[in-house]
N, C-alpha and C positions, 0 to 999 in steps of 0.2 A: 907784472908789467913786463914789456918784452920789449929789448934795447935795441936799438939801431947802433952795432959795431962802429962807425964810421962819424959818430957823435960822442963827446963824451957825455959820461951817465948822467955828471948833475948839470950840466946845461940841457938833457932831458928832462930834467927833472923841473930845474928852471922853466922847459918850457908848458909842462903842466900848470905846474901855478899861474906862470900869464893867460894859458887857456883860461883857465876857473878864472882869473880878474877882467878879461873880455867877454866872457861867456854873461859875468853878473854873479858867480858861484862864490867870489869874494870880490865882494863892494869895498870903495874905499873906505877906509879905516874900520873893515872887519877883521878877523883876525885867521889868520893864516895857520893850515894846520902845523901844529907841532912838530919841532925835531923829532921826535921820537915815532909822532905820528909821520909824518913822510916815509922815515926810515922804515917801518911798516907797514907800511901802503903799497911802498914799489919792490919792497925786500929788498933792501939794500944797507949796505955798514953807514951806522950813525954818520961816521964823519963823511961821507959822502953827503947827505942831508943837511950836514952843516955847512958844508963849499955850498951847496945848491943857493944855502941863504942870505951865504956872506955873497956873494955873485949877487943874487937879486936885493941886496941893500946896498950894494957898489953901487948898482946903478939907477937908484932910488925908488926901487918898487915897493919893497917893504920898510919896517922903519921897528926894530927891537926896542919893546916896553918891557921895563927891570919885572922882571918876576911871573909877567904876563904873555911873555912869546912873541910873535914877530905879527907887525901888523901893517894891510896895505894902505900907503899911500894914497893924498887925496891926485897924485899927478899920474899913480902907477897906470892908468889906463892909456894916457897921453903918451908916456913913455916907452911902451909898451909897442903901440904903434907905432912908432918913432923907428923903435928899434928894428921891427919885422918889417917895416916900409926899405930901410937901409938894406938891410938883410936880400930883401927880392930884388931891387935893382943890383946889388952889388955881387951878387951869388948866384941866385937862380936865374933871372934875366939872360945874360950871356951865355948860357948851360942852351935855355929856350931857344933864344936869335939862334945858336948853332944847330941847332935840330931843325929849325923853322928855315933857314938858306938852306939846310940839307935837303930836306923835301919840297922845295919849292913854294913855303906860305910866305905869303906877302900881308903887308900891315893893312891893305884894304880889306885881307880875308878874316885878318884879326877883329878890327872894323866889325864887318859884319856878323861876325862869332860874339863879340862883347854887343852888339847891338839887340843882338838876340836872346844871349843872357841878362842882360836887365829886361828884357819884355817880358819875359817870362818870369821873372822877380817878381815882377809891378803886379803880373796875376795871379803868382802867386800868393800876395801877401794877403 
């Protein structure tokens, strides 16, 4: 797996897992790979793996069963979104606005850009 410097490792790591719980790759109350299995997945030191899991049981995606590993949540999906919703308005957002005054886009071009990508969703699907 190949790190983004500018992130730490296990909120990448973090962020894999919530892929796989939005994706459907882990349903709620499936069970989430293994410490050990992460730590060998991304090639990384155990206890990195284990921050990844205490971070995503902080804030209630998974939920540790004694003897059986960590397993997701019936909200982790809601949460989930919650939290990468938070994440884009408060982080990425402002990053965009500043790039989009720099060049001149305006929210009616936005408008038209987002009106565009769901039409093409909709023929998509």
């Amino acid at each position: 797996m190949e790190f983004n410097p500018n992130k730490a490792i296990y909120l990448q790591l973090a962020d894999l897992i919530c892929l796989g719980v939005l994706q459907g790759t882990y349903p709620a109350e499936s069970r989430a790979p293994s410490v050990r299995e992460l730590s060998s997945m991304a090639q990384v030191n155990i206890n990195t793996a284990v921050r990844t899991y205490e971070w995503l049981q902080n804030k209630g995606i998974v939920e540790p069963r004694r003897g059986m590993g960590y397993y997701v949540t019936h909200e982790a999906h809601d949460i989930i979104q919650a939290l990468r919703r938070d994440e884009l308005l408060s982080q990425h957002l402002p990053a965009l606005f500043t790039e989009m005054s720099a060049l001149g886009i305006s929210m009616d071009d936005v408008t038209k850009e987002w009106k565009k990508f769901n039409e093409n969703k909709d023929t998509n699907a």
